[in-house]
TORSESE-138790 format. One line per field, with one value per residue: residue in one letter; x, y, z of N, C-alpha, C in turn. Coordinates in steps of 0.02 Angstrom, whole numbers, plus 50000, padded with zeros to 5 digits. Atoms other than C-alpha are relative to their C-alpha. Example, Ala and Ser with C-alpha at 12.3 -4.5 7.8 and 13.67 -1.06 7.14 Angstrom:
! residues 2
res = c(A, S)
n.east = c(50045, 49958)
n.north = c(49941, 49941)
n.up = c(50000, 49997)
ca.east = c(50615, 50684)
ca.north = c(49775, 49947)
ca.up = c(50390, 50357)
c.east = c(50045, 49961)
c.north = c(50060, 50055)
c.up = c(50000, 50037)
! end
This chain:
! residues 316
res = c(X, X, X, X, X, X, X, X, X, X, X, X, X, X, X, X, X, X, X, X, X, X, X, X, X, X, X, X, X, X, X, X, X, X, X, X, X, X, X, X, X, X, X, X, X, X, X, X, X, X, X, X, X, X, X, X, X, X, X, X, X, X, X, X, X, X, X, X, X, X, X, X, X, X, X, X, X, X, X, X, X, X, X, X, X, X, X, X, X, X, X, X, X, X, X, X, X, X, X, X, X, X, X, X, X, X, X, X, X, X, X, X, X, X, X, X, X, X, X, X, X, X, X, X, X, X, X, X, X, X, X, X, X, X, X, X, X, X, X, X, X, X, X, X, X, X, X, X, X, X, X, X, X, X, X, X, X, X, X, X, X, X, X, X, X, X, X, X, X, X, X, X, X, X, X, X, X, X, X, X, X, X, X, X, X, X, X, X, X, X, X, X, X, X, X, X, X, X, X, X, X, X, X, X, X, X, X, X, X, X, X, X, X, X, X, X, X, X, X, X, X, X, X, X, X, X, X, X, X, X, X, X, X, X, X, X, X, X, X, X, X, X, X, X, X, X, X, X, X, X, X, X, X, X, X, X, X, X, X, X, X, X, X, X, X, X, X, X, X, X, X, X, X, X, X, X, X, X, X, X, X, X, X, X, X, X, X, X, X, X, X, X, X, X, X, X, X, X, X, X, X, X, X, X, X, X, X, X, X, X, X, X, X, X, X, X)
n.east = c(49950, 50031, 49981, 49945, 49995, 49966, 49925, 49956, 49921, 49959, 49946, 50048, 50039, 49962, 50017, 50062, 50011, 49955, 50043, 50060, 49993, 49961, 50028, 50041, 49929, 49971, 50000, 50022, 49969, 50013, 50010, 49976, 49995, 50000, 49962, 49989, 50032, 49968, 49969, 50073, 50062, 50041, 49954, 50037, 49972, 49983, 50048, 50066, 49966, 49976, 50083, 50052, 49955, 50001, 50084, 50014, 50091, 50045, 50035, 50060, 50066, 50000, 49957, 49991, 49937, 49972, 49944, 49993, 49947, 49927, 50022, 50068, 50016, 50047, 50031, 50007, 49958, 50009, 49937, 50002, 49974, 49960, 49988, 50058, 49995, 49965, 49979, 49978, 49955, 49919, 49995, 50042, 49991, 50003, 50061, 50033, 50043, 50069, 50019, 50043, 50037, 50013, 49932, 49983, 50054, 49974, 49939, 50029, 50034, 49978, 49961, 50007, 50016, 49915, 50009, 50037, 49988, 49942, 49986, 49954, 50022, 50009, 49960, 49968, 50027, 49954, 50008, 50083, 49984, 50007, 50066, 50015, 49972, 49936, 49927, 49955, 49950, 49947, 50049, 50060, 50039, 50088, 50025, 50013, 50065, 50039, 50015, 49942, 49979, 49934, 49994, 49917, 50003, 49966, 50053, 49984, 49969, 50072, 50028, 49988, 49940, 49982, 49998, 49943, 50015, 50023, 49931, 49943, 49982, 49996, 50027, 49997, 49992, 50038, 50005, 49932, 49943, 49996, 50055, 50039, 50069, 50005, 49970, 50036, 49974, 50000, 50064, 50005, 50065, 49999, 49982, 50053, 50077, 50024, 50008, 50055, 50047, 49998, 50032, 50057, 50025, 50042, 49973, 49933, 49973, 49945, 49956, 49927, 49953, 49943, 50029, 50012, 50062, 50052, 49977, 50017, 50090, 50009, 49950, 50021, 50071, 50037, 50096, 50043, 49962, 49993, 49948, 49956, 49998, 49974, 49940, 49962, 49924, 49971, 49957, 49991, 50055, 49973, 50013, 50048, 50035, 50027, 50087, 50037, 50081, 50049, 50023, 50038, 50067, 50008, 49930, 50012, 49933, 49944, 49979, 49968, 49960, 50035, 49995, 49971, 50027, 50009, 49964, 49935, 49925, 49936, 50014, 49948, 49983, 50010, 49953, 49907, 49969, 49942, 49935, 49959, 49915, 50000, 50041, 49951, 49939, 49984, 49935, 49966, 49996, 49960, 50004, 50061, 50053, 50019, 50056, 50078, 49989, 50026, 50059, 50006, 50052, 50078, 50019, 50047, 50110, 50038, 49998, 49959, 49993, 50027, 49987, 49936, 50000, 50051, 49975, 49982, 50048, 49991, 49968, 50061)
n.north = c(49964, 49974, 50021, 49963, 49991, 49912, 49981, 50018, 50011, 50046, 50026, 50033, 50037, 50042, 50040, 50067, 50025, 50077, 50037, 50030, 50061, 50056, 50040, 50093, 50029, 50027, 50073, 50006, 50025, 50073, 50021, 49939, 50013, 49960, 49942, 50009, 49961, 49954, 49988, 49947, 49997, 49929, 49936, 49965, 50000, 50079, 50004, 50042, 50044, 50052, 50054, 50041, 50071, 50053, 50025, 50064, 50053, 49948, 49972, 50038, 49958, 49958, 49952, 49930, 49954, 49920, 49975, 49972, 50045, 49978, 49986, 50060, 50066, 50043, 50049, 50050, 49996, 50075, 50030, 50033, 50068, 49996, 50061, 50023, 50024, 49955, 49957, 50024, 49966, 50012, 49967, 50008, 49966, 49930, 50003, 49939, 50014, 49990, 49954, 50017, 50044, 49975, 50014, 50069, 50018, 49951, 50004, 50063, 49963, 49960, 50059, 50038, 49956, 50004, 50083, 50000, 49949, 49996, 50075, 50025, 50057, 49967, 49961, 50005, 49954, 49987, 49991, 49994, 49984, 50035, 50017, 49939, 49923, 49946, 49999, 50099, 50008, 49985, 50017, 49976, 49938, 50024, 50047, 50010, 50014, 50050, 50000, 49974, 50046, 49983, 50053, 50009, 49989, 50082, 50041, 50054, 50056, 50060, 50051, 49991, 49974, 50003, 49935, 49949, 49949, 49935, 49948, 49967, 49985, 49924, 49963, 49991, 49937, 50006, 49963, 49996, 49977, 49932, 49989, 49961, 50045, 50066, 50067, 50020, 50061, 50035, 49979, 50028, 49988, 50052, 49959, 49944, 50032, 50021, 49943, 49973, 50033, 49973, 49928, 50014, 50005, 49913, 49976, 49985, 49925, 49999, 50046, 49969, 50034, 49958, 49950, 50025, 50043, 49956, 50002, 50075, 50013, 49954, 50006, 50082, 50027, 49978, 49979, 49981, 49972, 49963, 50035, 49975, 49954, 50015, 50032, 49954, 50021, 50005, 50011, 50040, 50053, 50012, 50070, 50040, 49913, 49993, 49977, 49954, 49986, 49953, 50007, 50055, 49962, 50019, 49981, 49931, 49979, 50030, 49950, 50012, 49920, 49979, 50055, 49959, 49963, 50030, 49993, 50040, 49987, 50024, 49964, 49960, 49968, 50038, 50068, 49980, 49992, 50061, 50004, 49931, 50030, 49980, 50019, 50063, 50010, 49942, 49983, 50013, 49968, 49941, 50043, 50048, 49977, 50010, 50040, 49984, 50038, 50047, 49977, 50019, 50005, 49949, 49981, 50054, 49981, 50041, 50077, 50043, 50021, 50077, 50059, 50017, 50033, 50046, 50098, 50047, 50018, 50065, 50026, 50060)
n.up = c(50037, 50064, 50081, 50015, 49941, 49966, 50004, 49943, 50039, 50018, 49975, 49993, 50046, 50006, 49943, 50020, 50034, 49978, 49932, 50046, 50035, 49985, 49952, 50034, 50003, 49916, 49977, 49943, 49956, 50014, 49908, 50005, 49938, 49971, 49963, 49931, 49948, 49989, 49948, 49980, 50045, 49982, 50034, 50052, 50055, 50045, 50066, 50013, 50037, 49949, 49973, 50039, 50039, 49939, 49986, 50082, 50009, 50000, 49964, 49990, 50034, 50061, 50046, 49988, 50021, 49942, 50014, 50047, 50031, 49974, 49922, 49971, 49963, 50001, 49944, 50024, 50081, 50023, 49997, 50068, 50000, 50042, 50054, 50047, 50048, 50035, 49949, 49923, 49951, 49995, 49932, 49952, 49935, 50009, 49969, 50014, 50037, 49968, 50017, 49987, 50038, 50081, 50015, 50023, 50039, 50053, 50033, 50022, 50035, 50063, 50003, 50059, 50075, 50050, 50030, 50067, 50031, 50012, 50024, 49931, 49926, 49928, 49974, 49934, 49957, 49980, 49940, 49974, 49927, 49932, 49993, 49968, 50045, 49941, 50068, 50003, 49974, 50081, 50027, 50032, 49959, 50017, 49969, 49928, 49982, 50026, 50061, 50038, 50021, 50060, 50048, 50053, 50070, 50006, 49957, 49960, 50025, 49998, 49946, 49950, 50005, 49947, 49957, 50040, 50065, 49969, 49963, 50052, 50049, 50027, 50044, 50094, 50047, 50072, 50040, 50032, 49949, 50030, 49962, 50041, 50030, 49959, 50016, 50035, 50014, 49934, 50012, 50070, 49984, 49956, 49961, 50021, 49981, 49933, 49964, 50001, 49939, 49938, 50017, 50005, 49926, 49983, 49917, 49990, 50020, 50028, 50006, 50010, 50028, 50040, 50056, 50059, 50002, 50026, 50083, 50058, 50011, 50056, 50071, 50028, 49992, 50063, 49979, 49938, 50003, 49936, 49934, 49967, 49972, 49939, 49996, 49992, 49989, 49929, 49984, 49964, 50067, 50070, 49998, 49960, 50003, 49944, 49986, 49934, 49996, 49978, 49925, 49992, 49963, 49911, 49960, 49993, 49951, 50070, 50032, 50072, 50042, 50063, 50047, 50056, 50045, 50055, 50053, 50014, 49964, 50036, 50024, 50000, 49936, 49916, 50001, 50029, 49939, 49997, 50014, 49995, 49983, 49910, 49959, 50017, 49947, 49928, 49978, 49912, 49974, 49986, 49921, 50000, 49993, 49925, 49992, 49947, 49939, 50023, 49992, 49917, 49992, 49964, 50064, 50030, 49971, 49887, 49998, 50032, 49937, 49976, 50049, 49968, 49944, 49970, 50011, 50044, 50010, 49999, 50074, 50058)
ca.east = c(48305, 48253, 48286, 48449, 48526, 48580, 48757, 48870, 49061, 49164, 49262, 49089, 49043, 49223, 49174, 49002, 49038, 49215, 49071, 48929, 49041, 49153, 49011, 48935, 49127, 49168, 49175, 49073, 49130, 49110, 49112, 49068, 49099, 49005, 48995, 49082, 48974, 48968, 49041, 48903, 48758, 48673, 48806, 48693, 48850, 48868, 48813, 48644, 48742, 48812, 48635, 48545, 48686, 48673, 48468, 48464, 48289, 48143, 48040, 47865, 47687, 47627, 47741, 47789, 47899, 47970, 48059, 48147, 48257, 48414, 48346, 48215, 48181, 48075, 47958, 47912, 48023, 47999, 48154, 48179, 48204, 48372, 48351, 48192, 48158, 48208, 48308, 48458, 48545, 48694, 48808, 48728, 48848, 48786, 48616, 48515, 48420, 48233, 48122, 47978, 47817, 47778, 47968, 47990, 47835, 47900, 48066, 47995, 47875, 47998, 48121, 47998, 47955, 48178, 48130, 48016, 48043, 48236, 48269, 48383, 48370, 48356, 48401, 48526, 48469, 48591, 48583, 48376, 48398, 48415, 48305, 48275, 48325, 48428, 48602, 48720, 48889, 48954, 48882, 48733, 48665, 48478, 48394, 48360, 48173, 48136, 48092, 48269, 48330, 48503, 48476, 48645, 48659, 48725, 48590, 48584, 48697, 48574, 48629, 48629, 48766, 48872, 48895, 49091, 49005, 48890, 49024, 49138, 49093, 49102, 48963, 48968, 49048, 48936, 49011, 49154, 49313, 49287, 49134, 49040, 48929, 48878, 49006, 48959, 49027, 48937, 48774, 48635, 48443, 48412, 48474, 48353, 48183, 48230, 48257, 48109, 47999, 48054, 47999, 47843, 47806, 47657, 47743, 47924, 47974, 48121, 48260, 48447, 48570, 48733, 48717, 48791, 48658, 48518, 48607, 48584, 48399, 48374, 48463, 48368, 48188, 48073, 47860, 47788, 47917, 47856, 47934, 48096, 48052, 48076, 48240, 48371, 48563, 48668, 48819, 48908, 48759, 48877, 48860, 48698, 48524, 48435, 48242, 48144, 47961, 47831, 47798, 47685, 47479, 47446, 47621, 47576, 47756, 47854, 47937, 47940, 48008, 47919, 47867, 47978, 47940, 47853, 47980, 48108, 48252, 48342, 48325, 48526, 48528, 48484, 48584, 48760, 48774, 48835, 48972, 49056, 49244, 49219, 49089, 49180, 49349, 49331, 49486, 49580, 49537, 49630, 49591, 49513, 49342, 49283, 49177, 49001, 48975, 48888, 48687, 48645, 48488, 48411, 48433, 48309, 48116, 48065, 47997, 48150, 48205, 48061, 48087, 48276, 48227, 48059, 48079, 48131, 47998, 48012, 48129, 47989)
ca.north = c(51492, 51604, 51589, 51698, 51651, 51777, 51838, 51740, 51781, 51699, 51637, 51547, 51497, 51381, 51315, 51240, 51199, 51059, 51021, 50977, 50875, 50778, 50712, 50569, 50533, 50515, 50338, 50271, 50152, 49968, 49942, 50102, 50126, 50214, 50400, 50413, 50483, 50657, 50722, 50872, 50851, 51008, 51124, 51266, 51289, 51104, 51094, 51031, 50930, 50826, 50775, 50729, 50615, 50513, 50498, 50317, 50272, 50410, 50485, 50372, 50435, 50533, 50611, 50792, 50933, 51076, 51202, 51261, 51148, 51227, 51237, 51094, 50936, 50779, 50683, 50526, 50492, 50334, 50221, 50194, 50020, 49988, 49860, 49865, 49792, 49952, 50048, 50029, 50140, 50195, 50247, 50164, 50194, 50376, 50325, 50450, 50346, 50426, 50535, 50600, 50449, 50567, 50546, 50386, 50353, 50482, 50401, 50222, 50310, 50384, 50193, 50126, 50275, 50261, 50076, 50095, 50253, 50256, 50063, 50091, 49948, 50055, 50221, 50233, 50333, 50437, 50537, 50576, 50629, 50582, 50482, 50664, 50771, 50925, 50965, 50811, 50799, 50805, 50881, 50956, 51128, 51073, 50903, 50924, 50903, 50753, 50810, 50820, 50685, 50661, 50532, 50472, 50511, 50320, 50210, 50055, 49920, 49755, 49666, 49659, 49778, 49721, 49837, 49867, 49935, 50032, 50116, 50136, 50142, 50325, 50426, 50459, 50635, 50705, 50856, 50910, 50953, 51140, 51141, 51222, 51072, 50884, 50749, 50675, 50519, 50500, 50598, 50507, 50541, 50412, 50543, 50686, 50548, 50515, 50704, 50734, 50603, 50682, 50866, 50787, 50743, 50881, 50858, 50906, 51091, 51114, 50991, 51060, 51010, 51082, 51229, 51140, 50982, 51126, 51162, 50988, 50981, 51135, 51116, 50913, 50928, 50924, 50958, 50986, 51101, 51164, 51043, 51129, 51273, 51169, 51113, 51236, 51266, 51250, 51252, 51068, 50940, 50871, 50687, 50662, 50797, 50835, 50830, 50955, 50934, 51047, 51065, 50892, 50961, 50966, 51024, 51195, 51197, 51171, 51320, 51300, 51417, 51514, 51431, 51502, 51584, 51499, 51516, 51377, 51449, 51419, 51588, 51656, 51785, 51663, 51524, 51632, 51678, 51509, 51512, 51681, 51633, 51706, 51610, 51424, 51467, 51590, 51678, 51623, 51725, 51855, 51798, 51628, 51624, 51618, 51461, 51483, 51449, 51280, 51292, 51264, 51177, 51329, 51405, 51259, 51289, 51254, 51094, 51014, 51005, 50880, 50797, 50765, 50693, 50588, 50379, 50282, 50232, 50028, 49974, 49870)
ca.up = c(50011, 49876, 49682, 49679, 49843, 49983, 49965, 50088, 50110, 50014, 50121, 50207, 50046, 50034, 50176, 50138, 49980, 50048, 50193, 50081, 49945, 50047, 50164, 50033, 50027, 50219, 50265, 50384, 50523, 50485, 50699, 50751, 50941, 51047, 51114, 51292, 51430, 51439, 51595, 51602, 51509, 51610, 51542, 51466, 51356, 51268, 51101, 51079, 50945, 51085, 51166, 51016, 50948, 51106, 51080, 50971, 50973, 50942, 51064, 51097, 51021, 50871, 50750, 50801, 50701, 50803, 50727, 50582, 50460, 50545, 50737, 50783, 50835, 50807, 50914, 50863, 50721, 50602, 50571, 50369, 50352, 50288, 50151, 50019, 49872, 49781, 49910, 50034, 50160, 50178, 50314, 50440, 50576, 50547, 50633, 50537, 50438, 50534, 50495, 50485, 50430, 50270, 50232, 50237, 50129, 50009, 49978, 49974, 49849, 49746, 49761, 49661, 49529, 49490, 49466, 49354, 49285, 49268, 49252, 49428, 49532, 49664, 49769, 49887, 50039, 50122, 50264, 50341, 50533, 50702, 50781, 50887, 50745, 50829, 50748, 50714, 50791, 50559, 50428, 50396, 50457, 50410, 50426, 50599, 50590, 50498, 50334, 50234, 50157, 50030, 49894, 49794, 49625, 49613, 49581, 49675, 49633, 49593, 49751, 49922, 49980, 50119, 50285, 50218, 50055, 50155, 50257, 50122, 49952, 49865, 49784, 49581, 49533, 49419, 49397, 49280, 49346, 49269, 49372, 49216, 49172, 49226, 49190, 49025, 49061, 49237, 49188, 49119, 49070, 49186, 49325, 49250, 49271, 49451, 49492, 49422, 49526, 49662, 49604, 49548, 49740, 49787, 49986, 49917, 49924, 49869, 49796, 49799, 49678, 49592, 49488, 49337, 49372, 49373, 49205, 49113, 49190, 49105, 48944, 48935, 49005, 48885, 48888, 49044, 49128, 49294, 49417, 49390, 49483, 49645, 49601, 49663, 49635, 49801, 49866, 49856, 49769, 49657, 49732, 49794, 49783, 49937, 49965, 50080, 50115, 50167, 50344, 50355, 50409, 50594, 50636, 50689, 50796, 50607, 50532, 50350, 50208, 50085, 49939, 49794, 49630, 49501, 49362, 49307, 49383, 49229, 49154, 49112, 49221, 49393, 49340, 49285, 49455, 49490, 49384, 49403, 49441, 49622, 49662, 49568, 49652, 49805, 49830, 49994, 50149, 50202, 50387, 50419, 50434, 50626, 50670, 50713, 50886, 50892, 50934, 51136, 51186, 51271, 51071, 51013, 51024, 51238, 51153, 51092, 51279, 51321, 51154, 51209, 51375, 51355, 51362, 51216, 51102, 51091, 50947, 50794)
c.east = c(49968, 50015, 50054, 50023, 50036, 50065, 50026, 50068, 50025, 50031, 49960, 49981, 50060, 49964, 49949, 50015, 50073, 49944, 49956, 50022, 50041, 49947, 49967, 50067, 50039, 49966, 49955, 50041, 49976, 49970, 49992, 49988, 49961, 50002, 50008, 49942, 50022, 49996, 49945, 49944, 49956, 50021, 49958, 50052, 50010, 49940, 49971, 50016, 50005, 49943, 49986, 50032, 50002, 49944, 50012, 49974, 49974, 49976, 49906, 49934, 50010, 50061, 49996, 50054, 49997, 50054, 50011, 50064, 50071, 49996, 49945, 50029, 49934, 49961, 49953, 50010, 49985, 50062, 49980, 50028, 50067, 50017, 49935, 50009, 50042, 50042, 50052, 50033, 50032, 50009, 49962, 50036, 49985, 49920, 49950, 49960, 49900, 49995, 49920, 49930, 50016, 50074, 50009, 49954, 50005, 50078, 49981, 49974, 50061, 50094, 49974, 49988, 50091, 50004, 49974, 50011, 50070, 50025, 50061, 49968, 49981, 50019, 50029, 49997, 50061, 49990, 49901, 50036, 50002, 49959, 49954, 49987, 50057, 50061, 50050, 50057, 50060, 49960, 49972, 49997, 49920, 49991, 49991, 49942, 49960, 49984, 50058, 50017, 50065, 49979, 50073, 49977, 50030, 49949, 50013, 50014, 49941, 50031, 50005, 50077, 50025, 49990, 50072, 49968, 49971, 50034, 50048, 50019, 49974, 49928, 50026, 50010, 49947, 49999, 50053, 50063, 49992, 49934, 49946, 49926, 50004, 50066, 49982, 50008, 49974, 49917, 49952, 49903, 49971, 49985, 49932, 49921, 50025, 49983, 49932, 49940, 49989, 49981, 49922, 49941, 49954, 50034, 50059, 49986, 50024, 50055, 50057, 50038, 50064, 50005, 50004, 49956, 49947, 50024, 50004, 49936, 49966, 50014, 49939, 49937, 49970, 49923, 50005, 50074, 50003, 50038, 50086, 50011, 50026, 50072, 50040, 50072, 50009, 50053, 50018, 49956, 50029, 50004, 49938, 49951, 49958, 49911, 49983, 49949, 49990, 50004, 49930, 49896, 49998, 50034, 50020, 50062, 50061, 49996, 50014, 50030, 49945, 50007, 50023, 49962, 49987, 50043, 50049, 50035, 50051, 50021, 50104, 50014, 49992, 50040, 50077, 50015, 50047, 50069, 50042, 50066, 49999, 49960, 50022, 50068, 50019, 50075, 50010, 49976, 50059, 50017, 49967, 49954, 49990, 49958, 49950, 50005, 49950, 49906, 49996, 49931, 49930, 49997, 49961, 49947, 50009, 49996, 50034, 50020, 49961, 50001, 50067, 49988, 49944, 50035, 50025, 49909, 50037, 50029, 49934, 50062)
c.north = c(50031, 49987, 50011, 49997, 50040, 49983, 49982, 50026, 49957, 49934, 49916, 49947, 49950, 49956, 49943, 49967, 49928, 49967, 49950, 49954, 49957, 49948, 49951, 49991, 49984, 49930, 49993, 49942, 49928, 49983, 50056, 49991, 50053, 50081, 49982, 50049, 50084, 50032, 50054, 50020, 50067, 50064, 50048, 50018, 49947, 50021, 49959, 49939, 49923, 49965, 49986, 49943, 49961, 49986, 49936, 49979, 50092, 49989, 49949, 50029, 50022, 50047, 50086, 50054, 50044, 50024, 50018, 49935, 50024, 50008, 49972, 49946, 49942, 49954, 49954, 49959, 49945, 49982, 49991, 49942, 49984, 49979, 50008, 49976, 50046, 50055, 49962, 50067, 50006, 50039, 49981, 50000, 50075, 50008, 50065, 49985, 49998, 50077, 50022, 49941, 50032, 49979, 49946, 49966, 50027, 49940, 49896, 50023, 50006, 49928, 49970, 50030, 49989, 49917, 49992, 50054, 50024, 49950, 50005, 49943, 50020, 50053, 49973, 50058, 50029, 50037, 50033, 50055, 49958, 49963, 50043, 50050, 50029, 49998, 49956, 50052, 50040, 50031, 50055, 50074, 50003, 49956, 49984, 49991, 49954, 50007, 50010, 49918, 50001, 49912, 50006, 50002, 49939, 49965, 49952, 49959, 49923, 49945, 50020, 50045, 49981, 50054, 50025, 50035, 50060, 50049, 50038, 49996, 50080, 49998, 50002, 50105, 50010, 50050, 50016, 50034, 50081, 50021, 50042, 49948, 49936, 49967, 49964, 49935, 49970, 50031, 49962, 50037, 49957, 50051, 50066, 49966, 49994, 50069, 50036, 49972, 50029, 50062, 49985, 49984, 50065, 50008, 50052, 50082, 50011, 49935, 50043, 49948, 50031, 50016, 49965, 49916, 50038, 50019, 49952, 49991, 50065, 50003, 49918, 50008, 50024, 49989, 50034, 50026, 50018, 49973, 50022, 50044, 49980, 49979, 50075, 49984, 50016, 49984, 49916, 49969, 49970, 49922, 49968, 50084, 49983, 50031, 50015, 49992, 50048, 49981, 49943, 50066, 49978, 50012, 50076, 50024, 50013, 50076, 49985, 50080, 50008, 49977, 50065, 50005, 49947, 49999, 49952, 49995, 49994, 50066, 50032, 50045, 49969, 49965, 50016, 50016, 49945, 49994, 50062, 49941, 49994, 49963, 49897, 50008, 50079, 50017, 49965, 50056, 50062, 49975, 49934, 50011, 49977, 49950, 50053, 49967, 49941, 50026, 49958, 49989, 50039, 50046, 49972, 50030, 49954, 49907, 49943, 49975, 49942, 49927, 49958, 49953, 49983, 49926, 50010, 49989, 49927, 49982, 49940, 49942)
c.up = c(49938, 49934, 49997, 50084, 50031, 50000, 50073, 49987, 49993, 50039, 50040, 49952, 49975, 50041, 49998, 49948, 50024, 50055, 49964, 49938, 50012, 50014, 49976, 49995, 50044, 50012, 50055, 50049, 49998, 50094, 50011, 50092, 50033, 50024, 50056, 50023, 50001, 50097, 50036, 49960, 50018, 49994, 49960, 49934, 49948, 49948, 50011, 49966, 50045, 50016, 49949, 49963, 50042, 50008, 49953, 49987, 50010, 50069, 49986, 49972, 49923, 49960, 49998, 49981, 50024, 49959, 49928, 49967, 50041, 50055, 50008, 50017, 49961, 50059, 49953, 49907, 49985, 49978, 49916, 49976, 49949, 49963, 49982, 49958, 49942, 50061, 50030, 50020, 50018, 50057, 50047, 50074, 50029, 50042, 49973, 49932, 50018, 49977, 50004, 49965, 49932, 49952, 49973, 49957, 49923, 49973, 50003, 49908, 49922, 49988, 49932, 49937, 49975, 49970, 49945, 49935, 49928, 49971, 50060, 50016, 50059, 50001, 50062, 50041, 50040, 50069, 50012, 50055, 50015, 50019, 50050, 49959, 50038, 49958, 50022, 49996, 49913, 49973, 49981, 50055, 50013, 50023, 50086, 50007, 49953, 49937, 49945, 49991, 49935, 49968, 49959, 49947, 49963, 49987, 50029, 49969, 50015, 50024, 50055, 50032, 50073, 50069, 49982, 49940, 50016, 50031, 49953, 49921, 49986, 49965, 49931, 50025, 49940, 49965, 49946, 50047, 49995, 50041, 49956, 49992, 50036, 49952, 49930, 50023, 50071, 49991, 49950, 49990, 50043, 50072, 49997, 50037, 50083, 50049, 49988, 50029, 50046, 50009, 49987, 50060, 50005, 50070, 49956, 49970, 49959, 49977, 49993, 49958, 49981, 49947, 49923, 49998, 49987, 49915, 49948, 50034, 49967, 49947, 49981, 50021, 49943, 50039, 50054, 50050, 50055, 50052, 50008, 50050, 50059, 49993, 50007, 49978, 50061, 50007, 49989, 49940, 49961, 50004, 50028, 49978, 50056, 49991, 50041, 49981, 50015, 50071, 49988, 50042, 50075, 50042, 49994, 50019, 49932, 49958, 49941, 49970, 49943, 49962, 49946, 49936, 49953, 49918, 49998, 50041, 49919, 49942, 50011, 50066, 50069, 49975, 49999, 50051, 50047, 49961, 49990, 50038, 50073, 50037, 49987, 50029, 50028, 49989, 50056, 50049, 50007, 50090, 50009, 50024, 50080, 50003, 50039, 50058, 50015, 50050, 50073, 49972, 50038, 49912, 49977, 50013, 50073, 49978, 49985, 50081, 50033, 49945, 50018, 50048, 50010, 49967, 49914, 49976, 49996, 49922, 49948, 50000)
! end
């Protein structure tokens, strides 16, 4: 995504933004049951969606990214263990705590820099991928290839969290109701050192957050200054900020994105575009907006097809 992002309509841009800040606020499923069988899995029309939410173990061998954050796949995904010393995972009926190795090494990594750093006890990990990748059933339009990850803007409560907590406690608001600035009363510098760990990463691309969060890490960093540049505003962000790597080395098949402009981002003119009225409360349509039609598995890269349908790798 570039600095000044491309002009969506409106009506689109409601859309992501109730998608992107309910979904740290959708419950997960204490028991969660099952998908049923699907009836025609060889349907060239069935969303891809469908197959890869029925993969629940990775694909066997070396770690392989296919694709583009919004159209790929993974082969040989790593599981992020759902309990560390500094770390736990939430939503775990959501099975989408895998990703790729670098990932999960990264957000270990950056468990214990909010430990130390911040004085959290921990992060709480939120949604990764599949253990396929491919596009999930809720959700997301991205993380389909292993490298995306959503950290909560919560830190981790200093104990063990049940599986009801996991399922169903809420995210932290952090922004104001006026949507101009952060929360004072939920924002802390605390929040600033962990976002900036995670910018400090040489893997991580980009980080997304919500425009007025880019607006209190601009307004509060002090010295050394460059690591904002990776931090973007984005639709949504307002309970959790989302880390994108680099396409990992060796993963010639891995569509990344241009690496953006060396400048802040925090420069008036880029940042006021977020808060124009039109862009904080869209008008209503006129017509509702048409769904997209969901992504088929002959749309995927050729190789997501054998990623889909090789064995099981052996549960650790």
């Amino acid at each position: 995504m570039p600095a000044r992002p491309v002009l969506i309509p409106l009506a689109s841009a409601l859309l992501l933004v109730a998608a992107a800040s309910a979904l740290a606020q959708d419950k997960g499923a204490v028991e969660p049951k099952d998908l049923p069988p699907l009836s025609n899995p060889s349907d060239p029309k069935l969303p891809a969606k469908e197959l890869f939410a029925r993969r629940l173990l990775p694909t066997a061998g070396p770690p392989r990214v296919i694709g583009s954050y919004v159209k790929g796949c993974i082969a040989g995904a790593e599981e992020m263990p759902i309990t560390g010393d500094t770390w736990q995972v939430m939503r775990l009926s959501r099975n989408r705590n895998w990703g790729h190795p670098d990932l999960v090494a990264l957000l270990k990594r950056l468990s214990r820099h909010a430990h130390k750093d911040a004085g959290w006890p921990g992060i709480l990990v939120g949604d990764m991928g599949q253990p396929r990748g491919g596009p999930m059933l809720t959700g997301h339009a991205s993380h389909q290839i292993g490298i995306d990850a959503d950290i909560w803007l919560t830190p981790m409560p200093d104990h063990l969290l049940s599986r009801e907590e996991r399922e169903e406690m809420s995210a932290t608001m952090m922004v104001r109701d006026d949507r101009l600035d952060v929360d004072p009363k939920a924002w802390t510098p605390e929040h600033l050192a962990v976002i900036r760990d995670a910018a400090l990463e040489p893997s991580v691309q980009r980080i997304f957050v919500n425009a007025a969060i880019k607006k209190a890490l601009c307004r509060e960093a002090k010295g050394e200054r460059s690591w904002l540049s990776k931090v973007r505003p984005w639709y949504g962000h307002d309970y959790h900020f989302h880390i994108r790597m680099r396409c990992p080395s060796g993963n010639g098949q891995c569509e990344g994105q241009p690496e953006q402009s060396g400048d802040d981002g925090c420069a008036p003119s880029e940042l006021g575009y977020w808060f124009k009225d039109e862009i904080l409360h869209p008008p209503p349509p006129k017509e509702p907006p048409k769904p997209r039609p969901p992504i088929t598995l002959a749309q995927l890269p050729a190789a997501c097809k054998q990623v889909l349908n090789a064995p099981n790798a052996k549960r650790k």
